[in-house]
Every structure is written in C-alpha cells, then in structure tokens.
DOLO-365489 format. One record per residue (C-alpha): x, y negated, z negated. Coordinates in Angstrom, 3 decimals, always signed. Each point is the difference from the previous one (the first is absolute). Layout:
N
<pt c1="X" c2="Y" c3="Z"/>
...
This chain:
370
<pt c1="-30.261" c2="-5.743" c3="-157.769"/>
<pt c1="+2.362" c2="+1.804" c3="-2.443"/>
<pt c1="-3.220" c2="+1.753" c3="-1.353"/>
<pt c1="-0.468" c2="+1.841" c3="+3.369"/>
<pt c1="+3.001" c2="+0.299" c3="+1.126"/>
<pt c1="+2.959" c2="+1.474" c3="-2.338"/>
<pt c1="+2.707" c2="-2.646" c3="-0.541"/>
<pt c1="+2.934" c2="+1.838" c3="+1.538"/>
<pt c1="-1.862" c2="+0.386" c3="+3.378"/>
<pt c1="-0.828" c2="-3.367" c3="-0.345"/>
<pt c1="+3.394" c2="-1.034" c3="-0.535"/>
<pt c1="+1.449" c2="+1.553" c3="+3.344"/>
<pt c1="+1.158" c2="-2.408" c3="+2.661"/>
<pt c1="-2.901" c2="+0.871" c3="+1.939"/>
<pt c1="+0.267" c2="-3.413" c3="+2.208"/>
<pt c1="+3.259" c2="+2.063" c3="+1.853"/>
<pt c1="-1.954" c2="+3.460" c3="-0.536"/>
<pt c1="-2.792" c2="-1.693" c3="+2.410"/>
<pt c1="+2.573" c2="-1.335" c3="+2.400"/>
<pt c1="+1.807" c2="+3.301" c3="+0.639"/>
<pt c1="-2.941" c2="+2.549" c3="+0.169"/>
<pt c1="-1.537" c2="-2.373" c3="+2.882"/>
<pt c1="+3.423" c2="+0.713" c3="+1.972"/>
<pt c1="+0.132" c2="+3.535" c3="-1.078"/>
<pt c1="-3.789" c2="+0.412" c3="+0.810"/>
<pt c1="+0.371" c2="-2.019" c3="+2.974"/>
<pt c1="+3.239" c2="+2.031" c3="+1.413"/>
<pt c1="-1.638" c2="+3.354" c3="-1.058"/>
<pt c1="-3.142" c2="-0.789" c3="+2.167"/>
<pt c1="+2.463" c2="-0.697" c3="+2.780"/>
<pt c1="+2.066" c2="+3.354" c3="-0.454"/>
<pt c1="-3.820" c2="+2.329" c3="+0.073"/>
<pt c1="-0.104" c2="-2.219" c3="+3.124"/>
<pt c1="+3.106" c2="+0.874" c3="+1.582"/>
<pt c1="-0.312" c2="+3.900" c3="-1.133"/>
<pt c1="-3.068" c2="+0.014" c3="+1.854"/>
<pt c1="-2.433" c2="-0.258" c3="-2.794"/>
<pt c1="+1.907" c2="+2.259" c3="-2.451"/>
<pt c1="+1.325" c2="-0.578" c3="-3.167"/>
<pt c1="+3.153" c2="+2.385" c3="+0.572"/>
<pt c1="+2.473" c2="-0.450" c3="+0.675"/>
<pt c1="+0.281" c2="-3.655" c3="-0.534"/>
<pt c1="-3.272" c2="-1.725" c3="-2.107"/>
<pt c1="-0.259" c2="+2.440" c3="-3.046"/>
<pt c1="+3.688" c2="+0.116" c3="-0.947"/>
<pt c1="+0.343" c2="-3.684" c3="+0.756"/>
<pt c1="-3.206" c2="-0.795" c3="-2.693"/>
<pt c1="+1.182" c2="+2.692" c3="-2.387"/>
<pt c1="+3.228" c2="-1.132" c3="+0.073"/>
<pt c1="-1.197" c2="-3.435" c3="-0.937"/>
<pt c1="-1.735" c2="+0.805" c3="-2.773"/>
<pt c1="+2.856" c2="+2.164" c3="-2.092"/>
<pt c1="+2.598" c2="-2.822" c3="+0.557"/>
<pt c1="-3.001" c2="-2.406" c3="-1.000"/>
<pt c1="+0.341" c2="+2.031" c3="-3.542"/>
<pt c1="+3.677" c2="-0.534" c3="-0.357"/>
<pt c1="+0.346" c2="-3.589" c3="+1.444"/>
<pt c1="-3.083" c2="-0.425" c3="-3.552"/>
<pt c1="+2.669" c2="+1.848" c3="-1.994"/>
<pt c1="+3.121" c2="-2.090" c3="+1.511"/>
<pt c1="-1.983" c2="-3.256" c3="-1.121"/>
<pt c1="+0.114" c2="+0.754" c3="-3.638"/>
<pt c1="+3.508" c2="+0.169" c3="+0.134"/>
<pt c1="+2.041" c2="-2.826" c3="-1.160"/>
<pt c1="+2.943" c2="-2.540" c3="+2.157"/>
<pt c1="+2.706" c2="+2.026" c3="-2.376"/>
<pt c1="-1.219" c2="+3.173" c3="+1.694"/>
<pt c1="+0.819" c2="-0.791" c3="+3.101"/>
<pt c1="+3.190" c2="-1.907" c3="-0.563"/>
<pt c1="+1.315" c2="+2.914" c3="-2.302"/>
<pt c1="-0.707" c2="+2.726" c3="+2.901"/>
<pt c1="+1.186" c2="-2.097" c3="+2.820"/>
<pt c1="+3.018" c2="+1.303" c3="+0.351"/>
<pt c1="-0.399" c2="+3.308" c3="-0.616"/>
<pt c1="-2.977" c2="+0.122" c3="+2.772"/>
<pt c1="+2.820" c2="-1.228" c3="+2.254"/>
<pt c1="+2.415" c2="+2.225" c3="-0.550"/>
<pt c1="-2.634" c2="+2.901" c3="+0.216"/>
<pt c1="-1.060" c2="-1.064" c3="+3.979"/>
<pt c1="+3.771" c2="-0.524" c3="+0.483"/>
<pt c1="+0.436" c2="+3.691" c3="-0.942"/>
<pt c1="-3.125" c2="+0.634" c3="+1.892"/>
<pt c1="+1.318" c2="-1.860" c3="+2.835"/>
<pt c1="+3.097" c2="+1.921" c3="+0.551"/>
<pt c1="-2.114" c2="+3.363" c3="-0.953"/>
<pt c1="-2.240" c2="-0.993" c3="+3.421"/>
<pt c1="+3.449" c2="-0.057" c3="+2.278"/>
<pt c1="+0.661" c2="+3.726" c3="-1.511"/>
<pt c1="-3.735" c2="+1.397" c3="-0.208"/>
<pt c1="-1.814" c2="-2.092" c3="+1.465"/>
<pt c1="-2.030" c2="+0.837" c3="+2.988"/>
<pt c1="-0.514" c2="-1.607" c3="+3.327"/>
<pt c1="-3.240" c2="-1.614" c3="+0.816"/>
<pt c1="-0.921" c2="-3.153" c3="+2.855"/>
<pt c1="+3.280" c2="+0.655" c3="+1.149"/>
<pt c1="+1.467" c2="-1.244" c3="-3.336"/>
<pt c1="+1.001" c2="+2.220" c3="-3.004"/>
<pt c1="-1.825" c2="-2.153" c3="-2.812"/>
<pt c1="-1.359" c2="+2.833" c3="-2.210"/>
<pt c1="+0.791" c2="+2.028" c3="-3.035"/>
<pt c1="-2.562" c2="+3.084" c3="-0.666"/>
<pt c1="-0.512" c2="-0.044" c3="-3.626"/>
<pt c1="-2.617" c2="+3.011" c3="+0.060"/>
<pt c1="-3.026" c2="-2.012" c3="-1.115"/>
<pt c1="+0.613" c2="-3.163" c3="+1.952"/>
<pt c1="+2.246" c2="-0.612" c3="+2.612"/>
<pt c1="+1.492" c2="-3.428" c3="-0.769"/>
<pt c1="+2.065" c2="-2.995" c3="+2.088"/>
<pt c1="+2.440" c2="-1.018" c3="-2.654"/>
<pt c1="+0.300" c2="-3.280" c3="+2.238"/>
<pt c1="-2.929" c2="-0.945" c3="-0.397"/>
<pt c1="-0.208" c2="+0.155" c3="-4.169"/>
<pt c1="+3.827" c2="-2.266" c3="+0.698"/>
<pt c1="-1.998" c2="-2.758" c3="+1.511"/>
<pt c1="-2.083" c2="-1.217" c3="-3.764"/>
<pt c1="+3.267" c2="+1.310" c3="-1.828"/>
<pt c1="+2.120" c2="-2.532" c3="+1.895"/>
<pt c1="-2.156" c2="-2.826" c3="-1.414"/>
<pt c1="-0.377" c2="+1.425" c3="-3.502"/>
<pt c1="+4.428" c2="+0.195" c3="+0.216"/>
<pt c1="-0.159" c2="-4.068" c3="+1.558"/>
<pt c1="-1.852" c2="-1.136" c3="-2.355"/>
<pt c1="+1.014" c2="+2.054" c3="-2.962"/>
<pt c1="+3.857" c2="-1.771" c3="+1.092"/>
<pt c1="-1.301" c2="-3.821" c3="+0.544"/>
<pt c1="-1.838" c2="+0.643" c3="-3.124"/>
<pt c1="+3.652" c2="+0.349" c3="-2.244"/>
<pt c1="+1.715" c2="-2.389" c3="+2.298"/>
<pt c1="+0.350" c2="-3.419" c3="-1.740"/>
<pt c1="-1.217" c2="-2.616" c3="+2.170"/>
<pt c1="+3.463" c2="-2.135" c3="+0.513"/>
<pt c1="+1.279" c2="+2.884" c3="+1.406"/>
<pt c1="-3.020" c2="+0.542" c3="+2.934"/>
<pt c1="+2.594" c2="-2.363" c3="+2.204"/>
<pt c1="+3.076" c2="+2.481" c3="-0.015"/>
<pt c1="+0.961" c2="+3.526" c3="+1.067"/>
<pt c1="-1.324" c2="+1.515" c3="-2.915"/>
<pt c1="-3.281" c2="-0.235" c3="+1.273"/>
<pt c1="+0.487" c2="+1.468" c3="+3.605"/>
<pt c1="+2.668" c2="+2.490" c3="-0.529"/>
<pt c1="-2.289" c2="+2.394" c3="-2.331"/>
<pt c1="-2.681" c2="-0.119" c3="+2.700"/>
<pt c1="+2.295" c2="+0.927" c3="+2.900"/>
<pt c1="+0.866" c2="+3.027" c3="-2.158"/>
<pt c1="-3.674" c2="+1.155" c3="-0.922"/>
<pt c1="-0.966" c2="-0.548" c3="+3.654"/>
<pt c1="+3.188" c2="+1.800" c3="+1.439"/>
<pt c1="-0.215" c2="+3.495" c3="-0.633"/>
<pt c1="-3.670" c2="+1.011" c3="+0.246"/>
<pt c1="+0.156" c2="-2.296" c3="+2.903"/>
<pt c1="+2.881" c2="+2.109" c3="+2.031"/>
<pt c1="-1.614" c2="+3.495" c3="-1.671"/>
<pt c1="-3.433" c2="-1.341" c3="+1.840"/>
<pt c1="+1.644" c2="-1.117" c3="+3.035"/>
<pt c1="+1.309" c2="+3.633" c3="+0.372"/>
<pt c1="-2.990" c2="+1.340" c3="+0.442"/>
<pt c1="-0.679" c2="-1.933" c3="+2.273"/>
<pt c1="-2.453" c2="-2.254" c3="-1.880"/>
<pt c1="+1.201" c2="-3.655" c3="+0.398"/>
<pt c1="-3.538" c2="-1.570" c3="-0.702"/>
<pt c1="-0.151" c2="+0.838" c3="-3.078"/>
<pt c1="+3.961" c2="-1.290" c3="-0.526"/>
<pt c1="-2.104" c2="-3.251" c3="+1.175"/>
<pt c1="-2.097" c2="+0.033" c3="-2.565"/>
<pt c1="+2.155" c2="+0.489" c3="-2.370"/>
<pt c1="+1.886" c2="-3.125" c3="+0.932"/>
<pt c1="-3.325" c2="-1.858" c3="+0.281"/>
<pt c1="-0.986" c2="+0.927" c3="-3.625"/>
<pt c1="+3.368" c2="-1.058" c3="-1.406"/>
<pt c1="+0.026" c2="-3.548" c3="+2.037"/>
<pt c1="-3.826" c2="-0.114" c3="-1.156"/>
<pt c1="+1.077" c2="+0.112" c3="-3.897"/>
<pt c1="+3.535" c2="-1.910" c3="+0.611"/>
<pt c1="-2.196" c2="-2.941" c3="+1.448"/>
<pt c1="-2.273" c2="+0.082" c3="-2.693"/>
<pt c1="+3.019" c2="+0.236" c3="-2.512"/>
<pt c1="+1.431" c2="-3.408" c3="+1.544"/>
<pt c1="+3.365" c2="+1.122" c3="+2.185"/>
<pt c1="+0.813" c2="-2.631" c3="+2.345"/>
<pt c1="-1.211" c2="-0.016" c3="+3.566"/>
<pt c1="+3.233" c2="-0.233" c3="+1.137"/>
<pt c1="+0.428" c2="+4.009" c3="-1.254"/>
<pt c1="-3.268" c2="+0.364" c3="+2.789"/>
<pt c1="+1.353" c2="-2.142" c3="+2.415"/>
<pt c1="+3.247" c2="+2.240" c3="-0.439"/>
<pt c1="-1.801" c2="+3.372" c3="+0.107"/>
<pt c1="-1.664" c2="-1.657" c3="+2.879"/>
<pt c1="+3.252" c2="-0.195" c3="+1.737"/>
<pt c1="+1.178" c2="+3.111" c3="-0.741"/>
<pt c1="-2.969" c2="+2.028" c3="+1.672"/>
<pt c1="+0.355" c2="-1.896" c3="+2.923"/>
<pt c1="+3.657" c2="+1.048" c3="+0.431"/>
<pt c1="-0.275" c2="+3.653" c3="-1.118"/>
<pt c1="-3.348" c2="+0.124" c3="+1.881"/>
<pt c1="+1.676" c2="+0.922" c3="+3.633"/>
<pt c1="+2.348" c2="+2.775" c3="-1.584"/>
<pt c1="-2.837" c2="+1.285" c3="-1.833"/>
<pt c1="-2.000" c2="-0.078" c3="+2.690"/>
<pt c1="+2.786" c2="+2.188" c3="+2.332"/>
<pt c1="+1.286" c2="+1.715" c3="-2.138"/>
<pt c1="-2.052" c2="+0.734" c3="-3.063"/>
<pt c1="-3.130" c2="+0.922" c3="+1.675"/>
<pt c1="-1.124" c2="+3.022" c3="+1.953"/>
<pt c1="-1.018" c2="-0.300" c3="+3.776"/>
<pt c1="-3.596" c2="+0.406" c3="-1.180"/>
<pt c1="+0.438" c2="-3.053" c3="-2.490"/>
<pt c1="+1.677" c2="-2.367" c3="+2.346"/>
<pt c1="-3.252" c2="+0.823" c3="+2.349"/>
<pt c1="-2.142" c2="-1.363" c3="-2.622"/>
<pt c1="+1.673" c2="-2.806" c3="-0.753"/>
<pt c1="-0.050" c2="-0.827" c3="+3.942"/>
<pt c1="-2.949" c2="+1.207" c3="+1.018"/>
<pt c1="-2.655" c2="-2.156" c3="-2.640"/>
<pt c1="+1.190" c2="-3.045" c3="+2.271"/>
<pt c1="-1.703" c2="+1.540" c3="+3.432"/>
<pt c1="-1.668" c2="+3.805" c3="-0.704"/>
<pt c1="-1.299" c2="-0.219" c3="+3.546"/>
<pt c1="+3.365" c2="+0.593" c3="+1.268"/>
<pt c1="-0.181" c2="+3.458" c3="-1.411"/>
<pt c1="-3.903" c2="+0.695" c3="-0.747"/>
<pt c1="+0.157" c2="+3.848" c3="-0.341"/>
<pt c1="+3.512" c2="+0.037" c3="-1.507"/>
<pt c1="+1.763" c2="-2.143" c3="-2.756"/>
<pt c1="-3.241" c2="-2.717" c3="+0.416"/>
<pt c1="-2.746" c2="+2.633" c3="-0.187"/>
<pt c1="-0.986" c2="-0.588" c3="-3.926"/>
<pt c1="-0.190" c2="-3.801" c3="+0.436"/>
<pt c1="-1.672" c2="+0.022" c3="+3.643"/>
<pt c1="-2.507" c2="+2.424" c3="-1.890"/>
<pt c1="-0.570" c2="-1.917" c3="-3.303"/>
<pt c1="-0.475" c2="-2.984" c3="+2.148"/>
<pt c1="-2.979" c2="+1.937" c3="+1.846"/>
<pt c1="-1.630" c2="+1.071" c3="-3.114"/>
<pt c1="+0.101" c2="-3.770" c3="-0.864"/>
<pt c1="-0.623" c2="-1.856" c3="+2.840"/>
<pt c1="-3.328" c2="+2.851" c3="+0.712"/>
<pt c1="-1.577" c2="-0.591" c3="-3.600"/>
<pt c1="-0.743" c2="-4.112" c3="+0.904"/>
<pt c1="-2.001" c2="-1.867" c3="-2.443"/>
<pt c1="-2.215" c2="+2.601" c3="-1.804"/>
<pt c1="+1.779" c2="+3.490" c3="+0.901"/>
<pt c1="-1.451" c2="+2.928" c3="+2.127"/>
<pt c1="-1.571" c2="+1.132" c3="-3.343"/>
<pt c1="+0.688" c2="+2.529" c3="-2.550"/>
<pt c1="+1.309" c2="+3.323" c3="+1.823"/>
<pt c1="-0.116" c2="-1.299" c3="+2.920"/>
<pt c1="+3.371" c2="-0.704" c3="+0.373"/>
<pt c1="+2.050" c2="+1.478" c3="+3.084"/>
<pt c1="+3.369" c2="-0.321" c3="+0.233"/>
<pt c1="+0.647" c2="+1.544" c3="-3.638"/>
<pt c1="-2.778" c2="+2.671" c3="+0.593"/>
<pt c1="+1.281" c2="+0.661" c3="+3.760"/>
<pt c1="+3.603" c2="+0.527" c3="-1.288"/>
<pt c1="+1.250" c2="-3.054" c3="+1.865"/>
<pt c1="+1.519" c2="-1.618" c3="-2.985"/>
<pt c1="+2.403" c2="+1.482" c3="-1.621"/>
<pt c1="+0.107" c2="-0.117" c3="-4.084"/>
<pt c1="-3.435" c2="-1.239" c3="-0.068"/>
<pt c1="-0.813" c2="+0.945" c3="-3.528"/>
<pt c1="+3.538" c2="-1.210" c3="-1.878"/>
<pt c1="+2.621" c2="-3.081" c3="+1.811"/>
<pt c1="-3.016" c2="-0.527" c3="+2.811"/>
<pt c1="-2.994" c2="-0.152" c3="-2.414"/>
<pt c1="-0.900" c2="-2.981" c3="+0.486"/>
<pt c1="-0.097" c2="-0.246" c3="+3.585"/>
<pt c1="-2.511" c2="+3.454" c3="-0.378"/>
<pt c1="-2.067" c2="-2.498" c3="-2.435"/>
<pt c1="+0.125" c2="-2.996" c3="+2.327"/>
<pt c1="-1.330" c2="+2.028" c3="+3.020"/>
<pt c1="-2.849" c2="+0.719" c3="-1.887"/>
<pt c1="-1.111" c2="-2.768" c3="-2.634"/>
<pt c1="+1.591" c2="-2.853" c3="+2.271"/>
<pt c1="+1.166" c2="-3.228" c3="-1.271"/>
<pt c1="-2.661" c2="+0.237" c3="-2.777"/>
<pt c1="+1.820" c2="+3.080" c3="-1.446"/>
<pt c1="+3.544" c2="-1.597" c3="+0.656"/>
<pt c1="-0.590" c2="-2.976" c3="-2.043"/>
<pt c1="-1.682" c2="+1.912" c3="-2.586"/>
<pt c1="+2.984" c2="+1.791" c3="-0.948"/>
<pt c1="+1.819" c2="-3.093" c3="+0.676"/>
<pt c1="-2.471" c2="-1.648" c3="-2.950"/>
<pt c1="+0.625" c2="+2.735" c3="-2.418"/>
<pt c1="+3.992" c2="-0.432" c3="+0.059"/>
<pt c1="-0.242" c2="-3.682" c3="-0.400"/>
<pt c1="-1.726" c2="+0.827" c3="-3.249"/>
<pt c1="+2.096" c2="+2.797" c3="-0.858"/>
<pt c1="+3.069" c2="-2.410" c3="+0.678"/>
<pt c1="-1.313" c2="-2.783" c3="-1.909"/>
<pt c1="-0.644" c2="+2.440" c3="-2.964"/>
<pt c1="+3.385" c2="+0.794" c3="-0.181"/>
<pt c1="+1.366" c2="-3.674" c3="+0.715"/>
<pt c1="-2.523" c2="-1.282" c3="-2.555"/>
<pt c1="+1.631" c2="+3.042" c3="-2.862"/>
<pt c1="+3.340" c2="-1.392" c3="+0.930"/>
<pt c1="-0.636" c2="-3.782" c3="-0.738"/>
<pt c1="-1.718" c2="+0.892" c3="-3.043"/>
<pt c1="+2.288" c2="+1.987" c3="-1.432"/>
<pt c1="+2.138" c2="-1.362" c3="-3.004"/>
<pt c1="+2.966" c2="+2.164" c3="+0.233"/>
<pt c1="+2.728" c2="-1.132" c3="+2.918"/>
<pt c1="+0.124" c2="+4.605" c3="+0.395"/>
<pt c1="-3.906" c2="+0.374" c3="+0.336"/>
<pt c1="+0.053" c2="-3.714" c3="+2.791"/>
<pt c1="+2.703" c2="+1.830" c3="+1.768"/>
<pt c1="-1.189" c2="+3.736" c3="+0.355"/>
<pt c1="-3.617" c2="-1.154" c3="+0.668"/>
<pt c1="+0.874" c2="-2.651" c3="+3.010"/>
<pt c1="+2.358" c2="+2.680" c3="+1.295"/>
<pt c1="-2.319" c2="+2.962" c3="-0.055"/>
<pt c1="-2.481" c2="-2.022" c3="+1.769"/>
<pt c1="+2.417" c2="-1.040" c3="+2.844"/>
<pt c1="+0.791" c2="+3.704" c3="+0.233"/>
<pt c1="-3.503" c2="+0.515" c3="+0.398"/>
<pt c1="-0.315" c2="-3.053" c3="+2.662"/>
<pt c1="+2.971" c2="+1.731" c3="+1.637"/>
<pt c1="-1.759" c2="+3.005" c3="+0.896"/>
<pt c1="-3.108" c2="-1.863" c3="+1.655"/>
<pt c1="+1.997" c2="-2.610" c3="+1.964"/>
<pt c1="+2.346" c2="+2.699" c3="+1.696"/>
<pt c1="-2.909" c2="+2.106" c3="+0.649"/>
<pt c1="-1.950" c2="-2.578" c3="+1.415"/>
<pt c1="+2.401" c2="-1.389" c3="+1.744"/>
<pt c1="+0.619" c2="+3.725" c3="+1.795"/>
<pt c1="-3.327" c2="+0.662" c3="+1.012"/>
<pt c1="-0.670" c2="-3.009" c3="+1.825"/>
<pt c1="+3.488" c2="-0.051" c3="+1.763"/>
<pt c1="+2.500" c2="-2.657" c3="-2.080"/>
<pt c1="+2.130" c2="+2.579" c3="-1.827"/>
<pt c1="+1.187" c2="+3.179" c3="+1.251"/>
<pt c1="-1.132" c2="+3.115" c3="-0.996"/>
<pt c1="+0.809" c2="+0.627" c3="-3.466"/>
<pt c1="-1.462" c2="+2.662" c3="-1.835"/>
<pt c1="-1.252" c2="-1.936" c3="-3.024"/>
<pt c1="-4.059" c2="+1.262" c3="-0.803"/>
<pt c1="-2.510" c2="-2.730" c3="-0.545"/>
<pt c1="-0.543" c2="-0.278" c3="-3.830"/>
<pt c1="-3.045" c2="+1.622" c3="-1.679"/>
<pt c1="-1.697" c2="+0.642" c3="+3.543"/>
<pt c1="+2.907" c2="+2.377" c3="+1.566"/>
<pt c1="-0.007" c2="+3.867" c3="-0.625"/>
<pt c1="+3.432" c2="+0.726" c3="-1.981"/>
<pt c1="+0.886" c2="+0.909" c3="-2.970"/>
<pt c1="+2.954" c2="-1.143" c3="-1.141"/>
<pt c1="-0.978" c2="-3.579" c3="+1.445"/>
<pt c1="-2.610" c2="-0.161" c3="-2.428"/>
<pt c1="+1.501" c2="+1.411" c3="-2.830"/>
<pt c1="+2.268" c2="-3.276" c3="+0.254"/>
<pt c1="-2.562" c2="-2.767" c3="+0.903"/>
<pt c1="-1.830" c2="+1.415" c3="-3.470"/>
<pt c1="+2.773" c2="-0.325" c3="-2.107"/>
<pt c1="+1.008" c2="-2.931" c3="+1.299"/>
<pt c1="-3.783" c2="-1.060" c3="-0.980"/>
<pt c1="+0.247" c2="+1.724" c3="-3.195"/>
<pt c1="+3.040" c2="-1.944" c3="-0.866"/>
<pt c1="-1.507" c2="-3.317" c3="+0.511"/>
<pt c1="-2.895" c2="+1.263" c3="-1.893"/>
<pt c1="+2.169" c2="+0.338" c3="-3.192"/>
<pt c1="+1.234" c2="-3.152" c3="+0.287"/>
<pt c1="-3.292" c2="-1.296" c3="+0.472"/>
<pt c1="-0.966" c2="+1.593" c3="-3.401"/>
<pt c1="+3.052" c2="-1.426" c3="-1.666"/>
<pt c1="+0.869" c2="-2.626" c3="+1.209"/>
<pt c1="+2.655" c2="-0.851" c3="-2.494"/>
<pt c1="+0.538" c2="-2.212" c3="-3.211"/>
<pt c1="+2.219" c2="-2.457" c3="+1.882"/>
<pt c1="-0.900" c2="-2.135" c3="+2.711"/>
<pt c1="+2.804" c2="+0.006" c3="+2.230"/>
<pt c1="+0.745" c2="-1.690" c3="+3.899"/>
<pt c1="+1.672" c2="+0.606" c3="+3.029"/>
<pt c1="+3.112" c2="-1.906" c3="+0.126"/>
C-alpha cells in the first residue's frame, strides 16, 4: 500500500478524518438547504472553513505532550487578556457582546477558554502527587482557574459557556480521582446559589428561558417561539424527512437560527429520523475515538487532556440536543461540525487536533487514573 500511497499520507489519522468530513459534509448539505440551494452565505464558508483548520489540526498532531503543557499557561493568560479586551472592544452581537474584531477573523475568546481550561486541569492533576488528590490542594487551584474567566464571561452576559467551563474542569477532576464528596458539595452549592442567580444574576430575557423550556406553549410567539418552532421542524420531518430542500419551516423563515444553534432541527425536518440518528452514529464514533486515545494513552497528562477534550466535545452535542427538542433552555451553543460558526469550529478542531497528538504519542510511560 505504501508503494501507492506516500507514507506520510498514509500515516494520517484518517479513521477521525472520515468521521468528521461526513458531519461537515453532512451539515454543509443541510446549510445549501437552508440558504435555499446556495452555497453563500452558509455551505461554502462552512466547507472551506473545514478544510484550512483540517491543515492545522495535521500540523497540531505532530506536536508533542511537552508542547502543549509548556504553552498552557501562556494560552490562558492570552484569552484572559482577550477576555477583558472583549468587555472594552468588543462588539455586541445575539444580544451578547462575545466578540473581538481582529481584522482577519473575528474571534470569541470564550470559546478558545473552553479546551484551555482542560489543557490548565490536567496540566495541574498532572504535578499533583497523588496523596494529596484528598485535600485542598487539589480544589483550591481549580476554583482559581475557573474564577476569573468565569465572572469576565458572565459579564458579557455569556453564562453557558461559564458552564462549560465548570463541566470541563469536573470532567478532568473526576478522571484525576477527587472524591465525590467535592461533587456532591459542588452539587449543593448550585442548588443554593441557583435562586439568587437566577433573580438576580440573569437578565429578564434569561430568566424567560430558563422558565419557558418547561411549557413554550404558554408563550408560543414570545419567549417559547424558538422551541415551539424547532419542535415543528421535528415533529414535521417523521421517519424519512420531507426530503432534501424541501424543508419549510427553515426555508419559510419560521425557525429562527436555522443554519447555526437550530441546525439540527432544519436537518431533522428534512432527512427525518434517518438523518437524526446518522449524525447521532457519527458522534458515537467520534466519542469513542477520543475515549479509546485516552485509555490508551501511557502518560497520566495525555489520559487526562484526551478524556476531557472529548467530554468538551460531548458537551456541546448534549446541550444542543437537548435545546432543540425542548429539555434545556435556549442556549446559544452551535451543534459541532454541522453548525455554521466560526469560532465554534475553530475550537471543536483543536480540541480534535489535540487528541490527535496524543494519539501519535502516546507517551513512554503507561500511567492510570487514580
């Protein structure tokens, strides 16, 4: 086989390379759908986009666990700076002001925190000796590295991605070996400081999410318009879909954010079932790529940053699948690969690329989660 093909495009990962241009092929046929069978605005940039980051996340895999670990820290205090930069220049988008205008991208430094976070979790359990996983020292240092991008995020307002930041860090801290009693704990604590959050940390239009998921009938054309909508677009496509561009709640208007948080309720309307547990079928093996990476790696680091990249990744799916059908509020995190957005993909492929590294060295000792 080497004789035909040349050994370094041989020796690319091309079992994940498969995996994610079926979603990105998949989610760019639903996109020409939605533009009504045009690449632009949506399909082109969404495919082109694919296929530069596809040449970095090649270039990221060649690097080596010492890479990463030596630049966590500096990549964190970078989107910290970022962070704060997005409160003074940022500009206002969704109702939210997320975005920094760089000139030749414009980039959501919260969304680059979200891998970062793990690299930092890991990169700490990694040094921490194991006898002391049962004391402070191991949850103090994580309540710092979640704190401020967490309050500089909540600012904006942006609390879902605070979430996720929290999810990523419990994610790694499980896999490290804290206690469950720390979970039960933070458990506790969110169901205290959930009701002042709730009244006074969130905006009128955030408390109507968080009420409205629970009965959007009550409010169809207000507050519950995107889930009565999505659930439409759903409920319409059945067993086999109306067909390809035949959709007509996403072509008609009727659903709002079709091509990016709503995408897949667009995709269900018109591939059905059949095209919801297709995609469904290509994150289960995406997942159990990255799962399988993580067990097989030999360094505690590469076990850590591989199992927590992949629950970041799992994060995205579950709350936007969650959304669409009506058992989360409205939260403005993009299906990944299959949404239009660029800074959401930018951080699902280097969260890939990451685990593709440690995929390619996977270390010269074998180490465990404790």
């Amino acid at each position: 086989m080497n004789r035909i093909v040349p050994a370094p495009i041989a020796a690319l990962p091309w079992r994940v390379i498969f995996i994610l241009m079926a979603l990105v092929s998949f989610g760019a046929a639903v996109l020409y759908s939605a533009a009504g069978g045009h690449f632009d605005p949506w399909a082109g940039k969404h495919i082109l986009r694919f296929f530069v980051l596809l040449g970095m996340i090649i270039i990221m895999s060649r690097m080596k666990l010492e890479f990463w670990k030596s630049i966590t820290f500096p990549l964190y205090l970078l989107l910290l700076l970022m962070l704060v930069a997005v409160e003074l220049l940022g500009f206002i988008g969704g109702g939210s002001q997320r975005w920094i205008n760089l000139g030749i991208i414009t980039l959501q430094p919260s969304e680059l925190m979200k891998p970062v976070m793990v690299l930092a979790a890991a990169w700490f359990f990694d040094r921490l000796p194991p006898n002391r996983i049962y004391g402070l020292d191991a949850i103090w240092p994580l309540g710092a590295l979640l704190l401020l991008p967490s309050v500089l995020v909540i600012i904006q307002p942006d609390f879902d991605a605070a979430i996720a930041y929290a999810f990523g860090l419990g994610v790694v801290g499980f896999m490290a070996g804290l206690p469950l009693i720390y979970f039960w704990g933070a458990g506790a604590a969110v169901a205290i400081f959930a009701p002042l959050v709730y009244f006074f940390g969130l905006k009128p239009y955030q408390q109507d999410r968080v009420l409205i998921f629970l009965n959007p009938e009550n409010d169809p054309l207000g507050a519950g318009y995107h889930i009565t909508q999505s659930k439409i677009a759903i409920g319409s496509g059945g067993i086999f879909g109306k067909g390809f561009g035949n959709g007509t709640q996403s072509h008609l208007d009727y659903l709002p954010e079709g091509h990016t948080d709503f995408v897949f309720a667009t995709m269900a309307e018109e591939w059905g079932i059949v095209g919801g547990f297709f995609i469904l079928f290509l994150y289960f093996l995406l997942m159990r790529w990255g799962l399988t990476v993580a067990m097989e790696s030999k360094t505690r680091y590469g076990q850590l940053v591989a199992a927590g990249l992949t629950c970041t990744i799992f994060f995205y799916i579950m709350i936007n699948l969650l959304m669409v059908v009506g058992l989360a509020p409205v939260a403005g995190i993009p299906l990944p690969f299959v949404s239009h957005g660029g800074s959401s993909m930018l951080t699902m492929m280097l969260c890939v690329g990451i685990i593709m590294s440690i995929e390619r060295h996977p270390g010269a000792k074998r180490g465990q989660f404790q």
